[in-house]
C-alpha positions in Angstrom: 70.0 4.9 -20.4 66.4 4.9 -21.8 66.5 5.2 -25.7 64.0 7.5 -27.1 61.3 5.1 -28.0 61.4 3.6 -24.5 60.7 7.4 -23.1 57.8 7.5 -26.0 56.2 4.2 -24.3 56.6 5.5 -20.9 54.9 8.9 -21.3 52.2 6.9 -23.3 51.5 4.3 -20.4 51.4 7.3 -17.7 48.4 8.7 -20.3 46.7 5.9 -20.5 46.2 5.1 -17.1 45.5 8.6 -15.8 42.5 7.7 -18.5 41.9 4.2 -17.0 41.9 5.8 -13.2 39.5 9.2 -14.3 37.2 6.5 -15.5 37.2 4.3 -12.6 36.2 7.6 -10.7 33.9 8.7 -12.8 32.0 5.1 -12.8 32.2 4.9 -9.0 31.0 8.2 -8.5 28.0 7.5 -11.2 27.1 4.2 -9.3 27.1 5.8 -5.7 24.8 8.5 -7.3 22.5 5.7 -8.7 22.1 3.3 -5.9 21.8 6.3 -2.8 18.4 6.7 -1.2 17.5 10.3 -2.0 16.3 12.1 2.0 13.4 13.2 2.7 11.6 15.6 2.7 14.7 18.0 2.3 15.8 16.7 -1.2 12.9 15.5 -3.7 14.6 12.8 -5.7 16.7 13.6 -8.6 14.4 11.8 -11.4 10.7 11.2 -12.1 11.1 7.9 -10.8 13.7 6.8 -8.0 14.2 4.2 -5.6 13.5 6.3 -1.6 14.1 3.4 0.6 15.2 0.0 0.4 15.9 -3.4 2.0 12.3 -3.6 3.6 10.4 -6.5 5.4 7.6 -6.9 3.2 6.5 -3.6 3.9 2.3 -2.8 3.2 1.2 0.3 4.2 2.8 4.2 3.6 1.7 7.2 5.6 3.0 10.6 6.2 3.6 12.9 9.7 2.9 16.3 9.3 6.7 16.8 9.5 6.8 15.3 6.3 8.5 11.6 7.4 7.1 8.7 6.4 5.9 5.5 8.4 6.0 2.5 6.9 4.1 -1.0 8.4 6.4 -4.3 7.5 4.0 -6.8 8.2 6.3 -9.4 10.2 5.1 -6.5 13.1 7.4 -3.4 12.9 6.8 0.4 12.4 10.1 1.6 10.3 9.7 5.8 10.3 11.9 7.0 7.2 13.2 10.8 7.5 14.7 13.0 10.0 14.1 11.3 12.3 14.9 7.3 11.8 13.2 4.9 14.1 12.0 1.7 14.4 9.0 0.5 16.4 8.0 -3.0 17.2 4.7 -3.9 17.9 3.8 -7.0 20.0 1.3 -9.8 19.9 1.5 -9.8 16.1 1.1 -13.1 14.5 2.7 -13.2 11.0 0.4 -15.7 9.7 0.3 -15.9 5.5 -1.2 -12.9 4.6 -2.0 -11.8 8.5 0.6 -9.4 10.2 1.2 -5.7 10.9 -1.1 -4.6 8.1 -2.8 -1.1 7.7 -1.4 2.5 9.2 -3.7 5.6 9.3 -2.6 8.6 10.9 -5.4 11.0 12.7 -6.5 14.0 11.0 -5.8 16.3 14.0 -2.4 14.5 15.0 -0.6 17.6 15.5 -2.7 17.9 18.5 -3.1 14.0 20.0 -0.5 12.4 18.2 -2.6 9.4 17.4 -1.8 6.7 14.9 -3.8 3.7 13.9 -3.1 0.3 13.3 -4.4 -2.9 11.9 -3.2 -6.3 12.8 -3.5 -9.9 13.1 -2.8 -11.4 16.4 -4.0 -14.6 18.3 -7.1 -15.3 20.0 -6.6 -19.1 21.7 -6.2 -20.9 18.9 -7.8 -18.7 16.5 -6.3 -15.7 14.2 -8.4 -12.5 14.7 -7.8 -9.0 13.6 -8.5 -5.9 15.1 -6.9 -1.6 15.1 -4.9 -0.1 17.6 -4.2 3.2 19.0 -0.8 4.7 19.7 0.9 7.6 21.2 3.4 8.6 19.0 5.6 11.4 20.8 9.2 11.6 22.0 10.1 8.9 19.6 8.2 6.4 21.4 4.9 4.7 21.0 2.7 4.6 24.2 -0.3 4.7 25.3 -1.8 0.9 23.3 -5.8 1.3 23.1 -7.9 -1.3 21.6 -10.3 0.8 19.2 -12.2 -2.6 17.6 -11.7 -5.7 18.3 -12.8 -9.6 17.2 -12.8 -8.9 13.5 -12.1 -12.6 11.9 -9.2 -13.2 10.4 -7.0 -16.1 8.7 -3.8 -17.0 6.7 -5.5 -15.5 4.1 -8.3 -12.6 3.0 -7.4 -10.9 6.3 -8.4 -7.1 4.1 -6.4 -4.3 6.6 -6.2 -1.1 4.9 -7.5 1.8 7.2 -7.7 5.4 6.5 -9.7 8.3 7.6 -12.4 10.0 5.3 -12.5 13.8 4.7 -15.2 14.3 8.0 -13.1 12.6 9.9 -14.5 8.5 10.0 -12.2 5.8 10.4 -12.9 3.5 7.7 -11.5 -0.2 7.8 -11.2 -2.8 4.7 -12.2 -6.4 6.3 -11.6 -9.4 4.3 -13.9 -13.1 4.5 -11.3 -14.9 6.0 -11.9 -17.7 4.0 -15.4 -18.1 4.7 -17.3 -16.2 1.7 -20.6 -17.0 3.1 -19.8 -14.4 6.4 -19.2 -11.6 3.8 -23.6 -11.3 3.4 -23.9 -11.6 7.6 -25.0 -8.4 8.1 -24.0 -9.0 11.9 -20.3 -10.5 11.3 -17.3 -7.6 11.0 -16.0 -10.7 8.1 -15.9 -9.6 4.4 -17.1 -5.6 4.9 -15.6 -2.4 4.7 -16.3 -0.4 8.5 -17.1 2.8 9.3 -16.4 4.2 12.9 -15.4 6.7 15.4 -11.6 7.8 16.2 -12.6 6.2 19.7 -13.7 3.1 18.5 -17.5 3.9 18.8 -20.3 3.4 16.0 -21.3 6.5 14.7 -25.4 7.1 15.0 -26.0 7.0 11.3 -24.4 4.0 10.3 -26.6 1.9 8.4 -27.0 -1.4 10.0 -26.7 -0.2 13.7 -23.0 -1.6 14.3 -19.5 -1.0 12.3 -20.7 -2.4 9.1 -20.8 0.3 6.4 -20.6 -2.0 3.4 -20.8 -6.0 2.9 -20.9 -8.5 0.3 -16.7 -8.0 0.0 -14.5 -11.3 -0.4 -10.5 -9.3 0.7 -11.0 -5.5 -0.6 -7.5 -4.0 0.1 -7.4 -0.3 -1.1 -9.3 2.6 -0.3 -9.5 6.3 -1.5 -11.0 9.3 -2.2 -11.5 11.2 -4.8 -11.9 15.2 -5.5 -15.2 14.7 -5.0 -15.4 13.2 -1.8 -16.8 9.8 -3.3 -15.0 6.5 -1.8 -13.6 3.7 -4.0 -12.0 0.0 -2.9 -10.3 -2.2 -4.7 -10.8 -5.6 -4.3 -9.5 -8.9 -4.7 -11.8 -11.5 -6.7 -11.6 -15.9 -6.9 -8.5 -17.1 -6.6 -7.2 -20.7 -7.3 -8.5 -23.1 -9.2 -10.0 -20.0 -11.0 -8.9 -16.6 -10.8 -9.9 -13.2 -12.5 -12.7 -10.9 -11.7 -11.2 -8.2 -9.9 -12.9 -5.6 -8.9 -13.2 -1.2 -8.6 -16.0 -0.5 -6.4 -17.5 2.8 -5.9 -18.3 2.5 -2.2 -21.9 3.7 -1.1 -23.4 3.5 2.3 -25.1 0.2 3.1 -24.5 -1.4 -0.6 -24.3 -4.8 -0.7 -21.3 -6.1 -2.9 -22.0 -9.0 -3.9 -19.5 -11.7 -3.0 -20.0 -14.4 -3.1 -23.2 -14.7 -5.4 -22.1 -12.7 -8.0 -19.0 -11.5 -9.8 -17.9 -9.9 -12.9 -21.1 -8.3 -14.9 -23.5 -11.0 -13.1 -26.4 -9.4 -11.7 -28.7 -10.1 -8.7 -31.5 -8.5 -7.2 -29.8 -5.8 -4.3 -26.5 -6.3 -4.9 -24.0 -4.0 -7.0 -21.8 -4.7 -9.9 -18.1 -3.5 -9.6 -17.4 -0.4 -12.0 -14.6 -1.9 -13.7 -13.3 -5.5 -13.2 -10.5 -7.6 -14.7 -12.5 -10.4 -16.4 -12.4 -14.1 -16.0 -8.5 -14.3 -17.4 -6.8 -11.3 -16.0 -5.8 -11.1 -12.5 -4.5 -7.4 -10.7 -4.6 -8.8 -7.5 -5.2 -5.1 -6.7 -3.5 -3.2 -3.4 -3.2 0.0 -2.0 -4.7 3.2 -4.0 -4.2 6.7 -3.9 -6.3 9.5 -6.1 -4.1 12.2 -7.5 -4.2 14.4 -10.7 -8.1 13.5 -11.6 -7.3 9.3 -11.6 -7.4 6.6 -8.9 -3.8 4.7 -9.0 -3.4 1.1 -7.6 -0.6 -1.5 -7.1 -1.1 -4.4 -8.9 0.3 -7.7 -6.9 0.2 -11.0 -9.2 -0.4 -8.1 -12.0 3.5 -6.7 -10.9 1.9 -3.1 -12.2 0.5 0.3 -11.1 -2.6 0.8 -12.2 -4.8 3.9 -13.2 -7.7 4.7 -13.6 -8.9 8.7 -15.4 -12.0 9.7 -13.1 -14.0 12.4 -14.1 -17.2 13.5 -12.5 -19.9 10.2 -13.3 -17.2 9.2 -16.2 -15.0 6.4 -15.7 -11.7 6.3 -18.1 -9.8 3.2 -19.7 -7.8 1.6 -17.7 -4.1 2.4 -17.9 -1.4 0.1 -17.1 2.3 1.6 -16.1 5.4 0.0 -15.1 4.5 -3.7 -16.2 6.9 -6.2 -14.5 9.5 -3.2 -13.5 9.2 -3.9 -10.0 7.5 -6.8 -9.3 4.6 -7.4 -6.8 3.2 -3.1 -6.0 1.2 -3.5 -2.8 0.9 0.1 -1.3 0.1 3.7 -3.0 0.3 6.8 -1.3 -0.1 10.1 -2.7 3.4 12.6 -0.4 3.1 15.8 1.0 5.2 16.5 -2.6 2.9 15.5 -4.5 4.2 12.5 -5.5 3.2 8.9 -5.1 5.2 6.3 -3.4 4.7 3.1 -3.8 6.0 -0.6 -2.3 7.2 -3.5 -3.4 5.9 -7.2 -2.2 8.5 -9.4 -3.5 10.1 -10.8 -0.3 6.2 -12.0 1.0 7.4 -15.1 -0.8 4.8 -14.9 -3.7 7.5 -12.7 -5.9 10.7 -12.8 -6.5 13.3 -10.9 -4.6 15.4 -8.1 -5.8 18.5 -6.5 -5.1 17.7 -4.7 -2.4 14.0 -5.7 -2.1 11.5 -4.8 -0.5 11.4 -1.2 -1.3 10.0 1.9 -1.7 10.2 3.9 -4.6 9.0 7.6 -5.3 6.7 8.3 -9.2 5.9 11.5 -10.6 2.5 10.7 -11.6 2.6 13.0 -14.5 5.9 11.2 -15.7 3.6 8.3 -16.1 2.0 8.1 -19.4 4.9 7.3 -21.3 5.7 4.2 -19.1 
C-alpha cells in the first residue's frame, strides 16, 4: 500500500510532466510557426521581415503575374513560379557558365492580353558563350511559343550583365556586361558593355541614339535597373575587381551617355564621359545587384557587400547612403518592389562565392518602412 509521501511524489511527477509535455507543444508549435513559408498573395507575412520561399538554386531575378504569383529565374536554367499555382519551367540550351545562366525575367506590360515573358540567358555559340532574350508563351501552365527577340550579345564566365525590364512607355531595356573585354564597352557597334534599348518584338526603335540597340555604353557588368517616380532610369553597376576592387557605381542613365569604363572610374574625369552619382571608393566594394524604387529611395542588393542598400532620391537631390541588414543574409542579388508593396529580395549564397545557409537560397519579404532601424 502506497504511504502518504509516496502518493505526494506521484501527484507531483504527474504535474511536472504535464508541464514538461505543454512545453514541448508549445516549442513545436512556435518552431513550425517560425520556419513555414507564409503563401502568397492570400496571406502577407506575419512580420516586417520574413523568409517567403526557400531552398532555391541560386535564384537572380523576381517578377510578379498580374495574379499576384511570383516567378523567380535560378540561373542553372529553371523558371520556379511561387503562388497558387506552383510550377516549374525548364528552359533549354542554357549554359551555366560562372556567372552565365538563366539570368534576367521581365514580364510584358500588357501580359494580360499576350501572355509574354522575357528572358535573358547565356547559351553556347560553337565554342563560344553568347547571351541573348527570349520570348515565351506563358498560358495553360506551359511555356510555348520560344522567339529569339536579340541575339549575339557577347558573353563569358564572367561580366555577362542580364537584368531586363520594361520602362514606363513600354521599351525593353537590357543591362549588357564587357565580357571580360573592357575595351568592347566604348565600341559604339558591339552589344558588349552597354545598357539596350528596344522593341517588345525585338526591333530598334527609330529614335535610338546610335542607329542600333545601344542606348548607353562605356559600362564594365551594370546589373540593376529602375525607375524612379519621376520616370528617370538608374543602373547599378559593378566596378574593378581582383587585384583591386572598389569603385562601384549609381548611374543616372541618360540617352546616348557614355559611361566611362574603362578610362575612368570613381571621381576621374574625361572629356564626354560621365561620372557615376554615387560610388563606393577605392576600398569598399557593394558588388551591387538588382534595385527596386519604392517610398522616394532606390534600394539594391549588395553581393560581396552581404547588404541592402538605399539610397533617399528626391527630385535633383541625392541622399546618404543607407546600409540595412549588414551580413544578415549573406550575398542579396535581386530587389523587387510586390504588388503588396513590399520588396523581396534573394539570396546568392549557394553561387559558390557565399556561404550556404540553412535552407539557402531564398527569398525573403521587407517592409521597407521597417527598414531604418535595421
Amino acid at each position: 500500500m502506497m504511504t502518504r509521501r509516496g502518493i505526494i511524489i506521484l501527484v507531483a511527477s504527474v504535474i511536472l510532466d504535464a508541464f514538461f509535455l505543454a512545453d514541448v507543444i508549445f516549442f513545436g508549435a512556435s518552431l513550425f510557426q517560425k520556419t513555414q513559408v507564409p503563401a502568397f498573395p492570400s496571406a502577407a507575412p506575419a512580420s516586417d521581415i520574413a523568409v517567403f520561399a526557400e531552398n532555391l538554386s541560386i535564384p537572380w531575378e523576381i517578377a510578379f503575374l498580374p495574379d499576384g504569383d511570383m516567378l523567380v529565374t535560378e540561373r542553372p536554367g529553371t523558371v520556379k513560379r511561387i503562388g497558387k499555382n506552383k510550377r516549374t519551367y525548364t528552359i533549354s540550351g542554357v549554359a551555366h557558365r560562372g556567372e552565365g545562366g538563366l539570368l534576367g525575367l521581365a514580364i510584358h506590360p500588357r501580359f494580360i492580353e499576350n501572355r509574354w515573358i522575357y528572358l535573358y540567358l547565356t547559351t553556347r555559340h560553337g565554342d563560344s558563350l553568347v547571351n541573348r532574350v527570349e520570348r515565351y508563351r506563358l498560358a495553360d501552365d506551359a511555356l510555348s511559343e520560344r522567339t529569339e527577340i536579340i541575339t549575339n550579345i557577347p558573353g563569358a564566365s564572367i561580366h555577362d550583365g542580364g537584368r531586363i525590364a520594361f520602362s514606363p512607355d513600354g521599351f525593353l531595356f537590357i543591362t549588357t556586361g564587357d565580357a571580360n573585354q573592357s575595351k568592347s564597352a566604348q565600341d559604339k557597334n558591339s552589344l558588349a558593355g552597354k545598357i539596350l534599348r528596344i522593341r517588345d518584338d525585338g526591333s530598334i526603335p527609330t529614335d535610338n541614339p546610335f542607329g542600333n540597340a545601344v542606348w548607353t555604353y562605356g559600362h564594365r557588368n551594370p546589373q540593376g535597373l529602375a525607375w524612379d517616380d519621376r520616370g528617370r532610369l538608374w543602373a547599378t553597376e559593378h566596378g574593378r575587381s581582383i587585384p583591386l576592387s572598389g569603385y562601384d557605381e549609381i548611374n543616372l542613365i541618360e540617352k546616348g551617355k557614355n559611361y566611362g569604363w574603362p578610362d575612368i572610374q570613381g571621381d576621374s574625369t574625361k572629356t564626354g564621359m560621365e561620372k557615376p552619382v554615387i560610388h563606393s571608393g577605392p576600398y569598399d566594394t557593394w558588388a551591387p545587384a538588382g534595385a527596386a524604387f519604392a517610398g522616394g529611395s532606390i534600394f539594391f542588393g549588395g553581393l560581396k557587400g552581404e547588404a541592402l542598400y538605399e539610397l533617399p532620391v528626391s527630385g535633383d537631390d541625392v541622399g546618404s547612403l543607407k546600409k540595412h541588414l549588414s551580413e544578415t543574409f549573406g550575398r542579396i542579388r535581386a530587389v523587387a518592389k510586390g504588388p503588396d508593396g513590399l520588396l523581396y529580395i534573394s539570396t546568392s549564397n549557394t553561387d559558390g562565392r557565399g556561404t550556404p545557409h540553412l535552407h539557402d537560397d531564398k527569398i525573403i519579404s521587407i517592409d521597407p518602412t521597417a527598414l531604418e532601424s535595421r
